[in-house]
C-alpha positions in Angstrom: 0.0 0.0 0.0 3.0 2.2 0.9 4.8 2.3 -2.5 1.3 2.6 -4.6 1.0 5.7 -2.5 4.1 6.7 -3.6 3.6 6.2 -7.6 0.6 7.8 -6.8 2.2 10.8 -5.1 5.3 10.8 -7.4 2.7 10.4 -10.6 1.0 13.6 -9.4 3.8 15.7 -8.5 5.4 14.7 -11.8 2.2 15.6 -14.1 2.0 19.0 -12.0 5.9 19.5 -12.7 5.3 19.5 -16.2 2.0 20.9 -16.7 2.9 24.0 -14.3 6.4 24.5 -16.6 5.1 23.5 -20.1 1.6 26.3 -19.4 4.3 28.8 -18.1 6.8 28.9 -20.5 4.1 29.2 -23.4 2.4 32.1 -21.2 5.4 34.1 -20.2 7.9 32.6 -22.9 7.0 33.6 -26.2 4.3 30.4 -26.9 6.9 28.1 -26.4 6.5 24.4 -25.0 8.6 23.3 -22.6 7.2 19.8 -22.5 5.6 18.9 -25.5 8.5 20.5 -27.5 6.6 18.8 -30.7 3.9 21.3 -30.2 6.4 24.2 -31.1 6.8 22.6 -34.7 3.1 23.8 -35.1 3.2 27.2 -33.2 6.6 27.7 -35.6 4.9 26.4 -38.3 1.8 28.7 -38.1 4.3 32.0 -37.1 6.0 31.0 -39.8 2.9 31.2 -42.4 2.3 34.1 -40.9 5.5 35.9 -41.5 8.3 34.7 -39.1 10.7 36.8 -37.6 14.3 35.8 -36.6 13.6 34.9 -33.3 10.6 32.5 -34.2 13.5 30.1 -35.2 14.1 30.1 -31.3 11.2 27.4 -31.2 12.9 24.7 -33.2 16.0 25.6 -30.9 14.2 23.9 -28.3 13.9 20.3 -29.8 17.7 20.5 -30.0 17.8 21.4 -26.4 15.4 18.5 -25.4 17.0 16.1 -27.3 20.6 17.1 -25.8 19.1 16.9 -22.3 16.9 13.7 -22.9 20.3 12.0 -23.8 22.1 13.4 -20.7 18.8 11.8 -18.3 20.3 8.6 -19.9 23.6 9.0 -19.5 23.4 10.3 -15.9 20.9 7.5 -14.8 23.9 5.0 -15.9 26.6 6.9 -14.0 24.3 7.6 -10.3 24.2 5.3 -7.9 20.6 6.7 -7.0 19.0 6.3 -10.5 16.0 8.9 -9.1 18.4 11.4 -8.7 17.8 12.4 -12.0 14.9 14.3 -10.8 16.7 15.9 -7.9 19.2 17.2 -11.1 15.4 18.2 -13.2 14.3 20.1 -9.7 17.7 21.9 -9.5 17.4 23.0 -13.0 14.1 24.2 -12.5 15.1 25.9 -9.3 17.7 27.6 -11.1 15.1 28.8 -14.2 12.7 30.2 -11.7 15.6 32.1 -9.5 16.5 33.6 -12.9 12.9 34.2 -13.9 12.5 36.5 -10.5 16.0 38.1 -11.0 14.7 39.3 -14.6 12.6 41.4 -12.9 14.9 43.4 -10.8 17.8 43.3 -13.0 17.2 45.5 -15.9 20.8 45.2 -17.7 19.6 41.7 -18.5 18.4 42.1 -21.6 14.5 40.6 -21.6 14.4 38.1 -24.1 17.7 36.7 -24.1 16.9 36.3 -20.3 13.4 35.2 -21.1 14.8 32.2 -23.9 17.2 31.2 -21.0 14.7 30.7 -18.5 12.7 28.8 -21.4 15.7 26.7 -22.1 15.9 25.9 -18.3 12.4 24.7 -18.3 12.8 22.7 -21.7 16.0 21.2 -20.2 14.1 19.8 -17.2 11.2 18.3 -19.4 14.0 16.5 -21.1 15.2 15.0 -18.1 11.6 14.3 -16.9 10.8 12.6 -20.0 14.3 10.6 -19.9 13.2 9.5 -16.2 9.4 8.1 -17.7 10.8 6.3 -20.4 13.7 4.5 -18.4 11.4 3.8 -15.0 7.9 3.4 -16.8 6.8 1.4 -13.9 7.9 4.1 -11.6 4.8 5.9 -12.3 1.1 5.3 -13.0 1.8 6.8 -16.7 3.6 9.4 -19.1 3.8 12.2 -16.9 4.7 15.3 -19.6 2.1 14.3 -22.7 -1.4 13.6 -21.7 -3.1 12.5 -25.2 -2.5 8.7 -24.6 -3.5 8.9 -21.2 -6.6 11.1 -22.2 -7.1 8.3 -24.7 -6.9 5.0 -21.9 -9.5 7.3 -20.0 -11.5 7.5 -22.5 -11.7 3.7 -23.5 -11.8 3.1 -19.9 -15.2 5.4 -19.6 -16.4 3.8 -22.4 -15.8 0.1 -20.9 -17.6 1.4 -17.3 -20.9 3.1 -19.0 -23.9 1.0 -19.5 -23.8 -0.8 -22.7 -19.8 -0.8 -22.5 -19.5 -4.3 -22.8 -17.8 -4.9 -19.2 -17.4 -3.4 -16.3 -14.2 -4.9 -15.0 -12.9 -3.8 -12.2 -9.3 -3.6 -13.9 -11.4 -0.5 -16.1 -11.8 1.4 -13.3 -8.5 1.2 -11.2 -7.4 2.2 -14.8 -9.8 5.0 -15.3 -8.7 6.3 -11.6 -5.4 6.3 -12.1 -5.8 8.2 -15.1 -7.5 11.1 -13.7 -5.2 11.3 -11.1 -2.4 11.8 -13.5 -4.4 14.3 -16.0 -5.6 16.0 -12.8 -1.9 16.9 -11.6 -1.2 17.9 -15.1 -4.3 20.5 -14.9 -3.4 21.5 -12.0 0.1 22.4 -13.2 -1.5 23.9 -15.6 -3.7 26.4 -14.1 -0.3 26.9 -11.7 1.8 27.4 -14.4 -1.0 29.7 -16.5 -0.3 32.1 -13.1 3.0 32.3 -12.8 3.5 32.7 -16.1 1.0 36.1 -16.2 3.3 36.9 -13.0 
């Protein structure tokens, strides 16, 4: 009971993390995702149609960035004794983009969107590592923690398994449907988090 608990608990945390970062960073840092870096392609794509300027290329910088720091989770999980330190190195990082983010504001020589994009780069940085973390401990958690479409998906087909005239109402549907809305629930909730801080 103890250690579901704390997939439960980590699950949560983890969807907030990356909700809260991925909502701020496209509030407060030029529409950019921090988590689903994918969903930059589109935002540059449609900027692009639009009439990009030079710095909308910044948005395809960031899938270089994941990449790089998806390939250091791995490499860091092989060299740490603690493989979950990984996410004590993704907190730090994100420590260190939020200290920056609040001295942006009270040091003006910085210029703003250089200092903005390094911030953003933080944040996309620590998705990478986060992402690294669900693919190499799957188990460790109830689900993908940073893209909710498949788990929006099992939640779905769960729903539809549970409703009258779903065929079956196994009781496997529903711990799966549960578990489900616990992780899209921390990632709304990071959401709406992140949507604040990043109007702050």
């Amino acid at each position: 009971m103890i250690i579901v608990q704390r997939i439960d608990q980590v699950t949560f945390l983890l969807a907030w993390t990356a909700g809260c970062a991925d909502t701020a960073t496209f509030v407060a840092g030029d529409s950019i995702f921090s988590a689903h870096v994918t969903g930059n392609f589109i935002v540059f794509a449609a900027q692009a149609v639009a009439g990009a300027s030079p710095v909308d290329w910044v948005k395809l910088v960031t899938f270089s960035v994941f990449i790089l720091a998806v390939m250091a989770g791995g490499r860091i999980v092989n060299k740490l004794d603690n493989k979950y330190d990984v996410l004590l190195i993704e907190g730090s990082v994100l420590l260190a983009g939020g200290v920056m983010a609040l001295a942006l504001l009270y040091l003006p020589a910085i210029d703003d969107k250089t200092g903005m994009y390094l911030v953003v780069m933080l944040c996309v940085t620590a998705m990478g590592l986060q992402n690294a973390f669900g693919k190499l401990f799957a188990k460790k958690t109830l689900g993908p923690t940073t893209m909710m479409t498949g788990n929006v998906t099992q939640a779905a087909l769960d729903l539809g398994r549970i409703l009258p005239g779903g065929g079956s109402r196994e009781i496997n549907s529903l711990e799966s449907l549960q578990k489900q809305m616990l992780t899209i629930g921390g990632f709304l909730a990071g959401c709406l988090s992140g949507a604040i801080l990043g109007k702050f």
